[in-house]
KOLVORO-914747 format. One record per residue (C-alpha): residue number from 1; x, y, z. Coordinates in pm, whole numbers. Example, Ala and Ser with C-alpha at 12.3 -4.5 7.8 and 13.67 -1.06 7.14 Angstrom:
<atoms>
<num=1, xx=1230, yy=-450, zz=780>
<num=2, xx=1367, yy=-106, zz=714>
</atoms>
This chain:
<atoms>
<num=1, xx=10991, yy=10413, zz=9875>
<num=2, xx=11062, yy=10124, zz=10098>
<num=3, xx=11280, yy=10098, zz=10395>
<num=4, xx=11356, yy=9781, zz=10559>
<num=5, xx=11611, yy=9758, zz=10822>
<num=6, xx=11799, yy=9387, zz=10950>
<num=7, xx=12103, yy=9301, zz=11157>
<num=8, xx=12445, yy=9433, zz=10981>
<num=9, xx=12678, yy=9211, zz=11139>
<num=10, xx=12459, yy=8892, zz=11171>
<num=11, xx=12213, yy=8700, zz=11012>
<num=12, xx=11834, yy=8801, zz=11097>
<num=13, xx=11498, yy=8878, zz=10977>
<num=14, xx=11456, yy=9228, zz=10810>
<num=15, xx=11127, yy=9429, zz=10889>
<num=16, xx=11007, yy=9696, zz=10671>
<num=17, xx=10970, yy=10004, zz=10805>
<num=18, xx=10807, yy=10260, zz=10554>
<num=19, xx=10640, yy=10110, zz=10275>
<num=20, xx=10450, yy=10453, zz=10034>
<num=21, xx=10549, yy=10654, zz=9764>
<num=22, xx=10746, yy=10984, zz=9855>
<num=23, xx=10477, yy=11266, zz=9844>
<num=24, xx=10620, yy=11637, zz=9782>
<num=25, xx=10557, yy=11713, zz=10112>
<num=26, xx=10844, yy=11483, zz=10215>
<num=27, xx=11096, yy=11669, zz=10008>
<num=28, xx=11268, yy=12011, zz=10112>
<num=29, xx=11594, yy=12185, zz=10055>
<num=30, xx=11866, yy=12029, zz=10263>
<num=31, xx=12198, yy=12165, zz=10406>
<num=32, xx=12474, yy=12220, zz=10137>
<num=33, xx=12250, yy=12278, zz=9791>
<num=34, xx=12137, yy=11911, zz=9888>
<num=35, xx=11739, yy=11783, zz=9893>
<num=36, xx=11637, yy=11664, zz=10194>
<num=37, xx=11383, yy=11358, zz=10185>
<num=38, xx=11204, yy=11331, zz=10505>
<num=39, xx=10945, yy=11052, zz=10594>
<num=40, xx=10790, yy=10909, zz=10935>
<num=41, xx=10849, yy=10567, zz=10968>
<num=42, xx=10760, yy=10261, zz=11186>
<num=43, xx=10958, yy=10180, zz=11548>
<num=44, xx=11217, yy=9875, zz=11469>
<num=45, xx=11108, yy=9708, zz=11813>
<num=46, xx=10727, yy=9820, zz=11876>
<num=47, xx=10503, yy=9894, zz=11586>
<num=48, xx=10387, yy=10213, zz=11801>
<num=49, xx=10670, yy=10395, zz=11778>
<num=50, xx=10748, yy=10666, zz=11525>
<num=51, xx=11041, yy=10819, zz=11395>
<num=52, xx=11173, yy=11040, zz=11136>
<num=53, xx=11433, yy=10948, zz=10927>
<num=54, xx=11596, yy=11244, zz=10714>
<num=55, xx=11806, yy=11116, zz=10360>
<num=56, xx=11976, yy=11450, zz=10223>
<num=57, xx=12136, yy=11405, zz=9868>
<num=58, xx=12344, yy=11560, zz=9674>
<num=59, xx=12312, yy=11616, zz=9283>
<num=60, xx=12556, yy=11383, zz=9204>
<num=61, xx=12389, yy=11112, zz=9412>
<num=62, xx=12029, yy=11154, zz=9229>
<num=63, xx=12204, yy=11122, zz=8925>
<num=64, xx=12386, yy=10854, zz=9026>
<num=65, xx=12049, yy=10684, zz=9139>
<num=66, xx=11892, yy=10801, zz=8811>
<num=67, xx=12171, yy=10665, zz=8623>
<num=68, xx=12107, yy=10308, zz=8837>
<num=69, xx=11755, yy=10318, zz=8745>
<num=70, xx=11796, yy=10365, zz=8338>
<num=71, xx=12031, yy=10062, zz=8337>
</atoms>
């Protein structure tokens, strides 16, 4: 999985943040029958810094993502 982050409202460079496959480790049951994916990622501003960034998704969204990725 990559994650890059950029300006929304204004033109800019992007910088990517997390850059690794998702290891089971990173995946646990969420709030609401969801899955929680949950991966430490690089500061925006100083490469030091670490945070975590939690994506919970429902069924219907992995499908729809599965769906996006058979196309």
């Amino acid at each position: 999985m990559r994650v890059q982050v950029m300006p929304a409202k204004r033109s800019g460079s992007s910088k990517t943040i997390f850059d690794r496959p998702v290891r089971e480790e990173d995946i646990h049951p969420g709030e609401d029958d969801h899955v929680a994916v949950s991966v430490l990622a690089d500061g925006i501003y100083r490469d030091k810094s670490k945070y975590r960034y939690t994506f919970e998704l429902s069924e219907a969204e992995i499908r729809a993502i599965l769906a996006a990725n058979a196309r």
